[in-house]
C-alpha positions as CSV (number, residue, x, y, z in Angstrom):
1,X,78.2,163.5,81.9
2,X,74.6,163.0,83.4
3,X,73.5,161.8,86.6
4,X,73.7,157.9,85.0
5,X,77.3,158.4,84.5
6,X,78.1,159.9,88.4
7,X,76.4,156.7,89.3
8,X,79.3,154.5,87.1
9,X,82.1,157.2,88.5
10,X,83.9,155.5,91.1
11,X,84.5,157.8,94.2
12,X,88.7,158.4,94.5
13,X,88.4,157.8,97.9
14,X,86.5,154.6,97.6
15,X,90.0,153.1,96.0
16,X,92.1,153.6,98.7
17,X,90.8,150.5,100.7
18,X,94.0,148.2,99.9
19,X,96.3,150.3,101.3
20,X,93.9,151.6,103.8
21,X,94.2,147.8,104.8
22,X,97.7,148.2,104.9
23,X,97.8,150.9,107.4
24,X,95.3,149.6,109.6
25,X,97.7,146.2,110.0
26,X,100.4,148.4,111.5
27,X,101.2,146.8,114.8
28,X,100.4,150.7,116.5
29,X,97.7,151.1,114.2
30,X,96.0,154.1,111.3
31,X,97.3,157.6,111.5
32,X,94.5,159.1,108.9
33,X,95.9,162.2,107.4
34,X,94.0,161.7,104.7
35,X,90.6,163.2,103.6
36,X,91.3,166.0,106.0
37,X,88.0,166.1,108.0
38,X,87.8,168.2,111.3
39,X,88.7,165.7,114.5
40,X,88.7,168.7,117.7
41,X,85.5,170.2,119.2
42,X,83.0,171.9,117.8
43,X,83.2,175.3,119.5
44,X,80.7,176.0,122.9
45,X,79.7,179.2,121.2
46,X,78.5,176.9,118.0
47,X,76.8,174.3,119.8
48,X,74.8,176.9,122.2
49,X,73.5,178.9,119.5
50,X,72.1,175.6,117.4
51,X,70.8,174.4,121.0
52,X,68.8,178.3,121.9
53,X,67.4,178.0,117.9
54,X,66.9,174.2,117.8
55,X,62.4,174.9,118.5
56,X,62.3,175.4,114.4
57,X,59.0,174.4,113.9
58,X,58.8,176.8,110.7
59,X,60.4,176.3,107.6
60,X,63.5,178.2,107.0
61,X,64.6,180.9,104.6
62,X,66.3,180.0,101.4
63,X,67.8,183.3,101.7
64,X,68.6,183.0,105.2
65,X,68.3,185.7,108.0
66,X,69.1,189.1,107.3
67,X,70.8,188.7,110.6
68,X,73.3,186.2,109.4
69,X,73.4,188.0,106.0
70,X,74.7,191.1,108.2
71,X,77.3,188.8,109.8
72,X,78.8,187.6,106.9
73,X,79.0,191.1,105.6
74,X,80.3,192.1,108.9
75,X,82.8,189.1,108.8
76,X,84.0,190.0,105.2
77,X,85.2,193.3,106.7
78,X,87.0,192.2,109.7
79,X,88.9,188.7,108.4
80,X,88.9,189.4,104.8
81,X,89.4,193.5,104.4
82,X,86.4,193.5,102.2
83,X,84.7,196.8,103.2
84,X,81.4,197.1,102.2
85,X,79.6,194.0,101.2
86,X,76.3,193.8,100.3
87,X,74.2,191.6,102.8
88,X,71.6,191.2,99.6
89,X,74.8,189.4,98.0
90,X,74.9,186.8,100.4
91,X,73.4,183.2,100.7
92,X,73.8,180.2,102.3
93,X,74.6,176.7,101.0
94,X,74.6,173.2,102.4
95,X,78.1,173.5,102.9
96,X,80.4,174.2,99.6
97,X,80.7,171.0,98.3
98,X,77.2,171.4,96.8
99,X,77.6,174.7,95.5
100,X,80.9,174.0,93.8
101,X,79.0,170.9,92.3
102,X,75.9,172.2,91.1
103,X,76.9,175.7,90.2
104,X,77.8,175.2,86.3
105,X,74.3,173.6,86.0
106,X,72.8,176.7,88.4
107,X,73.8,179.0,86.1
108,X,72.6,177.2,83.4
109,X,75.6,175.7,81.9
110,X,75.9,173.3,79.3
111,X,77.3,171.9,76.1
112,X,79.5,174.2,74.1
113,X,80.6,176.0,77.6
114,X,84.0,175.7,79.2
115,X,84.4,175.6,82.7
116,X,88.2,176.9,83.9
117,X,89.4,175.5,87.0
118,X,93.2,175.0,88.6
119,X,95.9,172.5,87.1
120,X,96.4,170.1,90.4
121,X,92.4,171.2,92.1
122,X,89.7,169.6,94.2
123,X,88.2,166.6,91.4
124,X,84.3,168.4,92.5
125,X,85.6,171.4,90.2
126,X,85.7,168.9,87.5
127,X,83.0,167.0,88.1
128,X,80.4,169.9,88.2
129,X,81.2,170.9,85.2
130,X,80.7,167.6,83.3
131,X,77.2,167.3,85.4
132,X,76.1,170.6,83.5
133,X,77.4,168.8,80.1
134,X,80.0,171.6,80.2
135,X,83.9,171.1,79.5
136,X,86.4,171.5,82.1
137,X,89.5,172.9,81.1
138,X,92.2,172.6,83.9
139,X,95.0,175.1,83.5
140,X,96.9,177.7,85.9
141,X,97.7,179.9,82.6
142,X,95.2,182.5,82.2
143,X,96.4,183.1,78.7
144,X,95.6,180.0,77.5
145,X,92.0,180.7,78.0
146,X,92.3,184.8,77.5
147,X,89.6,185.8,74.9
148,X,88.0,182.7,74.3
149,X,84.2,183.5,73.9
150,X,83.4,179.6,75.0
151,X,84.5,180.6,78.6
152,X,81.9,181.0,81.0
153,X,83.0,180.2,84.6
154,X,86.8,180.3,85.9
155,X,87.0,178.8,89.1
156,X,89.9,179.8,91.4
157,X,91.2,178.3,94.5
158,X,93.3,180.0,97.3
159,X,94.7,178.9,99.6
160,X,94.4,175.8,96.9
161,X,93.3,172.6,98.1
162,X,95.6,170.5,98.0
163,X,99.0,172.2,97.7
164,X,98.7,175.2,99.9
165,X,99.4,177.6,97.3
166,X,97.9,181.1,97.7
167,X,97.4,183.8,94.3
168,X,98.5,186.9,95.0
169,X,96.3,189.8,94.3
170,X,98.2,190.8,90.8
171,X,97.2,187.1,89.7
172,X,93.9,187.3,91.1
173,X,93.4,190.7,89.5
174,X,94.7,189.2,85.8
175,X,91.7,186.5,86.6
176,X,89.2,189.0,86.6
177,X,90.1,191.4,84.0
178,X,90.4,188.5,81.6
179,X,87.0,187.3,82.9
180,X,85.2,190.1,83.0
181,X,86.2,191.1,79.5
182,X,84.3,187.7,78.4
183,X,81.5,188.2,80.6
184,X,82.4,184.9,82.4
185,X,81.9,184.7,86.1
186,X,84.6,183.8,88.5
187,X,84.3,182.5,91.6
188,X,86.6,181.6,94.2
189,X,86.9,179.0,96.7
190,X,88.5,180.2,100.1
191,X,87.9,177.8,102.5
192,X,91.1,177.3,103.8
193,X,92.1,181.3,104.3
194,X,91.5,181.8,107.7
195,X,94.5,179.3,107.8
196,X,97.6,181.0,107.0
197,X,100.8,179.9,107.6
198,X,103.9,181.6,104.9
199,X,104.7,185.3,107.0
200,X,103.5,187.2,103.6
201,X,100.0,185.8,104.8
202,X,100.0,186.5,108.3
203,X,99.0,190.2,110.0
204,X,98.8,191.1,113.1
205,X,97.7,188.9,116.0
206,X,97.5,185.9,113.4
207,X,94.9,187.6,111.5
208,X,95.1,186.4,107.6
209,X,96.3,188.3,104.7
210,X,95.7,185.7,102.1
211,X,93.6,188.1,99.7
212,X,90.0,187.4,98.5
213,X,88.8,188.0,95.2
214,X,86.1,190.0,96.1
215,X,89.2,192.6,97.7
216,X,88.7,196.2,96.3
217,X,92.8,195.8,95.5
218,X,91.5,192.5,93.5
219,X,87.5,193.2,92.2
220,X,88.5,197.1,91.7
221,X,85.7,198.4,93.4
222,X,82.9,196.4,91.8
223,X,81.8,192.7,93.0
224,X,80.2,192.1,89.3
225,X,80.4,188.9,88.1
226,X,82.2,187.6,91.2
227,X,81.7,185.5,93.6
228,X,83.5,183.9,96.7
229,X,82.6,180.5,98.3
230,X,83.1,180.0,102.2
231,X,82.6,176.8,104.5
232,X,82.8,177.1,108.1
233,X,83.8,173.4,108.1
234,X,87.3,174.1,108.8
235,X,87.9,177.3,111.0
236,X,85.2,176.3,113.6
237,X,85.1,172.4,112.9
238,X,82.0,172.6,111.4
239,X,81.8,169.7,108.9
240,X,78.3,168.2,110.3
241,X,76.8,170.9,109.8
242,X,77.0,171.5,106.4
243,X,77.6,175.3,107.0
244,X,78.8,177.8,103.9
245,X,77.9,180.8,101.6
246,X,78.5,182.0,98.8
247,X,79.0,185.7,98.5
248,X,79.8,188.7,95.6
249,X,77.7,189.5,93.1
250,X,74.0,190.6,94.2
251,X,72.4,189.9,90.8
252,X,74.2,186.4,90.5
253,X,72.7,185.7,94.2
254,X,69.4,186.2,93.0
255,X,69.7,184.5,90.2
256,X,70.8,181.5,92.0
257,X,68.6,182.6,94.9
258,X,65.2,182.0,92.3
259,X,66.6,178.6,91.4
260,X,67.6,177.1,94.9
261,X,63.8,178.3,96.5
262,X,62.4,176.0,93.5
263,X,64.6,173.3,94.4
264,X,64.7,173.7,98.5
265,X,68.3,173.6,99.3
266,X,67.7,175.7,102.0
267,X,69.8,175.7,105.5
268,X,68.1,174.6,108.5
269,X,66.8,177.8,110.9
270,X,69.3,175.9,113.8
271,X,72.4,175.9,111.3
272,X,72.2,179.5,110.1
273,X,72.4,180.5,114.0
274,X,75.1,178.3,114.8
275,X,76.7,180.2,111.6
276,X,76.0,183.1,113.1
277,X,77.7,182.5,116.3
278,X,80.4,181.4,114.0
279,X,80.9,184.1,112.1
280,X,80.8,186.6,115.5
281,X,83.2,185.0,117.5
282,X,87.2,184.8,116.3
283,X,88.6,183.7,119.7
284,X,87.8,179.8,118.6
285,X,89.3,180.8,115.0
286,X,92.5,182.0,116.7
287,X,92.9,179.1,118.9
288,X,92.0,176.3,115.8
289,X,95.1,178.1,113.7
290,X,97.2,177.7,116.9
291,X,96.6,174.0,116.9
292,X,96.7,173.4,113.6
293,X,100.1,175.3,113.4
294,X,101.3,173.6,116.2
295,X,100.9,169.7,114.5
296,X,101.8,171.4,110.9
297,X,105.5,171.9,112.2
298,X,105.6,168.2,113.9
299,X,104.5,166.7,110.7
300,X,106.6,169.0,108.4
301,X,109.9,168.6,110.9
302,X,109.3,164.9,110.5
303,X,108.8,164.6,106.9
304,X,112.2,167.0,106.5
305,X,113.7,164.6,108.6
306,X,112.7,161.8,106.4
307,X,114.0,162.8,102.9
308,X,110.5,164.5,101.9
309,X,110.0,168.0,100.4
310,X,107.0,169.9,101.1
311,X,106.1,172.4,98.2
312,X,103.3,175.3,98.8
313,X,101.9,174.7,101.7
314,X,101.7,178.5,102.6
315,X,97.9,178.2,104.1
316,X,95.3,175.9,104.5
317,X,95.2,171.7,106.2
318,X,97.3,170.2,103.9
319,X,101.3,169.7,103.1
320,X,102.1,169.1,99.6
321,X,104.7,166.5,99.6
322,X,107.5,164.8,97.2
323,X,110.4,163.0,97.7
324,X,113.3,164.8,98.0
325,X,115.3,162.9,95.7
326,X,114.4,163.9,92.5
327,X,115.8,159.9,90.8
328,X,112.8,159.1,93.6
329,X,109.5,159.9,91.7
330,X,107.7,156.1,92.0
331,X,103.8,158.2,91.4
332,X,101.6,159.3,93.9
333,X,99.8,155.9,94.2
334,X,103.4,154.5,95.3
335,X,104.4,156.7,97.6
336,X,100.6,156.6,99.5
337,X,101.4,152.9,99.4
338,X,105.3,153.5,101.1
339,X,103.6,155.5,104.1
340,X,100.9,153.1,104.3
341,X,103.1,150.7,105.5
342,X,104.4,152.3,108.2
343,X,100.8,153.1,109.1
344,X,100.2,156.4,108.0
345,X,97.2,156.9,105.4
346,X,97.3,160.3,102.9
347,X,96.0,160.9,99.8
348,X,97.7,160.3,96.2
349,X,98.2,163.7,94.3
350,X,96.4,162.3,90.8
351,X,93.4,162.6,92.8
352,X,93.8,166.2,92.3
353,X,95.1,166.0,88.5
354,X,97.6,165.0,86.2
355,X,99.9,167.2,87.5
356,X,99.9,166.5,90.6
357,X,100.8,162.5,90.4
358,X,104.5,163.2,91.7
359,X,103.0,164.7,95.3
360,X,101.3,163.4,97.9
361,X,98.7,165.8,100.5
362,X,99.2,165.2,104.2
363,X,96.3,166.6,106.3
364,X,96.8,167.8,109.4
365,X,93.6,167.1,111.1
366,X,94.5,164.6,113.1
367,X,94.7,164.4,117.1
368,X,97.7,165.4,119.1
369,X,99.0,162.1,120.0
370,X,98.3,160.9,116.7
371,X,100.8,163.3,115.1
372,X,103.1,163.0,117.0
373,X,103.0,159.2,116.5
374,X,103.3,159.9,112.6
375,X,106.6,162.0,113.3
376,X,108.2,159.1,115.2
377,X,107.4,156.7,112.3
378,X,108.8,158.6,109.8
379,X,112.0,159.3,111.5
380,X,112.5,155.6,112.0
381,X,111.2,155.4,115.4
């Protein structure tokens, strides 16, 4: 797959539009729980700090500022309990969803290289690797690809988008030993971790548990040959501004570092303060968790109510959801289609794989009034 062939690739979410349709006829309107994207306030803190930096007449760093470099490293430490992170092993990205894209072909990826990445996974995973003229392999079994020499980058998800699920530090651990003795870089995509839900998860004062890869329980002292991608899209409602790093390795940051200067993907001077104030501040992280948490048990109470089962679901914006009845498995597509008509909009699981065309993903970023609006309907009301 070239860039010819993205062009000819239709976009999943451009084929929702008939029952899209059908949701917007309901007589009290859309609920979107769809795609997920942020719907509350950017945080004061956020929006001050782009104001104070927004005179940027110079061009910014690639790198980004040692001082947001520091707070990352800073940040890894006190969310994450990853001591000691090198600030030289950070850099910033135009938010994840370019990195995840373009990283095969960054590190110089192509035919005759596998790309590992999660059974049921965000389709970018996928799609990144067939850009670089690379083969995706999608597979939760580490053993299937355990010693294969073709192997170059294993992608791991957790919390995954879209079921929820989060690896526990013995299967994140397996990942990298099995990596490592290949020489194959992993990286891991951890958006969703400052979102947990499932007790296991949750420390004190909310904090989250969910383990990183780059953990010295998980990387065993050493960061080589891993990396972790972060977006601040979801913990401080952050979409617009296309605000993430990528952190780990200090020789793979370089390397990708060298490239990205050459190609200018560089993060506005305004952005990376804004990040910044992000990073420094967990008040507004505290408080986006309590809302979340408080529409995740309407919309999960509801869909109980209604005959649903919600699998996973132990972190993140999403509830994995199934029909109860097990005689009941019409396909993702269907069951989008079934919710549609009572006016609520989510996204069909084959988006995410094969495996996942017996699920649906309910987001939970959605207004108040809206949720509760989608608990009435699906109790009938």
């Amino acid at each position: 797959m070239g860039l010819a062939d993205l062009r000819d690739l239709p976009y999943p979410w451009d084929t929702l539009a008939d029952v899209t349709a059908t949701a917007r006829s309901h007589p009290r309107g859309l609920v979107d729980l769809s795609i997920g994207t942020p719907v509350d306030p950017t945080p004061a803190v956020v929006r001050d700090a782009l104001a104070a930096a927004s005179d940027a007449p110079r061009y910014p760093l690639t790198y980004g500022t040692p001082a947001l470099r520091e707070s990352v490293a800073a940040w890894f430490a006190r969310r994450r309990q990853v001591p000691g992170l090198d600030p030289a092993g950070v850099l910033p990205t135009l938010g994840s969803k370019e990195l995840v894209g373009l990283l095969p072909s960054l590190l110089r990826l192509g035919p005759g290289d596998v790309v590992v990445h999660p059974a049921v996974a965000y389709p970018t995973y996928d799609v990144g690797a067939r850009f670089a003229g690379a083969t995706p392999l999608a597979t939760d079994d580490v053993e299937e690809w355990a010693g294969r020499t073709d192997v170059r980058l294993v992608w791991v998800n957790s919390p995954s988008n879209p079921t929820g699920a989060v690896a526990s530090p013995e299967r994140l651990r397996r990942v990298v030993e099995a990596a490592r003795a290949l020489g194959a870089v992993v990286v891991s995509d951890e958006c969703y971790a400052q979102l947990p839900w499932a007790d296991r998860w949750v420390g004190p004062g909310g904090v989250s548990r969910v383990p990183s890869l780059l953990d010295p329980e998980v990387a065993g002292g050493s960061h080589e040959g891993l990396l972790v991608a972060y977006s601040l899209s979801k913990q401080s409602n952050l979409a617009g501004y296309r605000a993430a790093f990528v952190a780990g390795d200090r020789r793979l940051v370089a390397d990708l570092l060298a490239t990205r200067k050459h190609l200018g993907m560089i993060v506005p001077r305004p952005v990376q303060e804004a990040m910044r104030a992000a990073l420094d501040d967990d008040a507004h992280v505290d408080a986006q968790r309590a809302l979340y948490g408080r529409r995740r048990e309407v919309l999960l109470g509801a869909l109980r109510d209604a005959g649903w089962v919600v699998d996973h679901s132990e972190a993140g914006l999403y509830l994995w959801a199934r029909p109860a009845d097990p005689q009941d498995a019409p396909g993702s597509r269907e069951l989008v289609a079934r919710l549609a008509r009572l006016g609520i909009l989510v996204a069909p699981g084959e988006f995410y794989g094969r495996a996942g065309a017996q699920h649906v993903r309910v987001a939970l970023t959605a207004p108040d009034d809206a949720v509760e609006d989608a608990a009435r309907r699906l109790r009938g009301e």
